[in-house]
N, C-alpha and C positions, 0 to 999 in steps of 0.2 A: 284455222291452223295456228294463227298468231295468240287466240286465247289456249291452245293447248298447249303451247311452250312457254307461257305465261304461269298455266297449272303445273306444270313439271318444276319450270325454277321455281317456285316459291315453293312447292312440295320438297326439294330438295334444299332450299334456305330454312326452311322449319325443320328439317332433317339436321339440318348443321346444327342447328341452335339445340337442339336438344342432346343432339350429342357434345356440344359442349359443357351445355347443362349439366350434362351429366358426371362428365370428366372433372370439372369446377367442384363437383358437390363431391366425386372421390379426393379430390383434392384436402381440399377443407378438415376431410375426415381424416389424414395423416396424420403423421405424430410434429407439433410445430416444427422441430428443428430437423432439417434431413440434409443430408450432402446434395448439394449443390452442383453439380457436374458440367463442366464446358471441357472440352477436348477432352475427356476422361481424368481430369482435374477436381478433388473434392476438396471443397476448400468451409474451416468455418472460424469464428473468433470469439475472444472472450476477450471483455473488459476489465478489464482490472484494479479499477478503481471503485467499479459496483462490488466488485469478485473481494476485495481486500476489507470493504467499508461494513461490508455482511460475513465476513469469516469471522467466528467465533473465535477461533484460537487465535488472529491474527489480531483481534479487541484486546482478549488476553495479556496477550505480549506486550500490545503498544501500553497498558492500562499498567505494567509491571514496570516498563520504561520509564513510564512518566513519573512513575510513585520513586523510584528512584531516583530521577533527574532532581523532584523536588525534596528530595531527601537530602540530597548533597546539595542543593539550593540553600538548605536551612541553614545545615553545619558549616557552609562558608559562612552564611552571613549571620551568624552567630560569634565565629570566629573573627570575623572582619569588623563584629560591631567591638568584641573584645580586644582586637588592635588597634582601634580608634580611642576605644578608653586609655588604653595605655600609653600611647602618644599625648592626650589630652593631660594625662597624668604627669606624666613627664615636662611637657612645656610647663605647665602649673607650678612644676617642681624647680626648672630652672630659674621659671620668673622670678619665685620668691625664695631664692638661694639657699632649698633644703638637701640640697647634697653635700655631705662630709667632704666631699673633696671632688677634684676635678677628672681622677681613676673612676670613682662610684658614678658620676657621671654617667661616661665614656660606656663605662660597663651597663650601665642600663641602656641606652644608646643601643649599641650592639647589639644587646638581648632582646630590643623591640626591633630593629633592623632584622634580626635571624627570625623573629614572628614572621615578617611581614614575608621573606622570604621561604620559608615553611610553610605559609599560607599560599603563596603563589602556586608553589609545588603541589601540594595538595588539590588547585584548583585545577593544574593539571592535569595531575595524575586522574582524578575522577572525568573529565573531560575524554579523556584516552580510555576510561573504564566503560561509559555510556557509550563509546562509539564503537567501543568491541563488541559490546552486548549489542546494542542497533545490527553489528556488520552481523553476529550471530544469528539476532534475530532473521534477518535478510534471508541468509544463508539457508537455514531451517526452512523460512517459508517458498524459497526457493524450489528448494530438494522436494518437499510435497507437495507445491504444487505442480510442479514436474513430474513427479511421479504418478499424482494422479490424474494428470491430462494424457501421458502415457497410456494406463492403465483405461481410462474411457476412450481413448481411440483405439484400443484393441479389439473395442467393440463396434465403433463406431464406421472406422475406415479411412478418416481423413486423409488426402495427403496432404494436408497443410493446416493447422490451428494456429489462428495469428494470434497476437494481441495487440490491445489499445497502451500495451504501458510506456512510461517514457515519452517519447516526444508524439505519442498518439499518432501513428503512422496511417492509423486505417480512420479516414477521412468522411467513408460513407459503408456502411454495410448493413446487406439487408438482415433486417432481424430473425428472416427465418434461418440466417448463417451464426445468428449467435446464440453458442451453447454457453453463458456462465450461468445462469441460474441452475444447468443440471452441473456444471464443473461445484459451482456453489453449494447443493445437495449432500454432495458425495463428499467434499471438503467438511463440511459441518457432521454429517454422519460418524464421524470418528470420534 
């Protein structure tokens, strides 16, 4: 008797295993990323510092920024080496007492003062120009990718697409929750 219930559990312990077997190898066969469900909660995340490092348009932009930042890099210090001259000119000039008078002076004085101030503004102003374009840029990359995370949980069904950006709030998450490489696809296909 005790070997026939012995034959039964273990006919039924091989029975589990295969049906697990089984269910493990349907598994496998999904498509990687799938809603994740606890309490009827689907939850998945993108990173986005992979998501930003691999957008095309977003290389784009930052490569547009840069050339610009070092654009107006130049022409300051282009301008600032041309301020330096004229200061340097000027000292030289009162050392060895080649101003007509102590007005022509004064007047050059000021007119290198009003550079030096003119150049200020300018480094400004450009300062305030690069940080519009950045905000735009932001802006821009914002709205699409907004839109097209929208636009993929139409299909998807999420109720919740987090992200890692900012102070990276999502600490651990399983990778079968993270869709950026298809958010990524779909962002570069345009």
């Amino acid at each position: 008797m005790k070997t026939t219930v012995l034959y039964i559990v273990n006919a039924l312990l091989v029975a589990a295993v295969v049906v697990l077997f089984v269910l493990f190898a349907k598994q496998d066969k999904q498509p990687a990323v799938s809603a994740v469900t606890q309490d009827g909660i689907s939850v998945a995340f993108v990173r986005m510092d992979s998501l930003l490092l691999n957008y095309n348009v977003y290389k784009q932009m930052s490569e547009e920024l840069l050339k610009q930042e070092e654009s107006a890099r130049a022409t300051l210090n282009q301008k600032a080496t041309d301020l330096q001259r004229d200061m340097e000119d000027f000292q030289k000039k009162l050392e060895n007492r080649a101003f007509l008078s102590e007005e022509r002076a004064r007047s050059e004085q000021e007119r290198i003062l009003k550079k030096q101030r003119d150049l200020q503004e300018l480094n400004a102003k450009m300062e305030q120009d690069l940080m519009v374009k950045q905000k735009q840029m932001n802006d821009r990359l914002a709205l699409t990718i907004d839109s097209v995370v929208k636009e993929y949980n139409q299909e998807k069904g999420y109720a919740f697409i987090l992200s890692t950006a900012g102070t990276d709030n999502i600490l651990y998450g399983d990778n079968a929750l993270n869709v950026t490489d298809e958010i990524l696809s779909i962002l570069n296909a345009d």
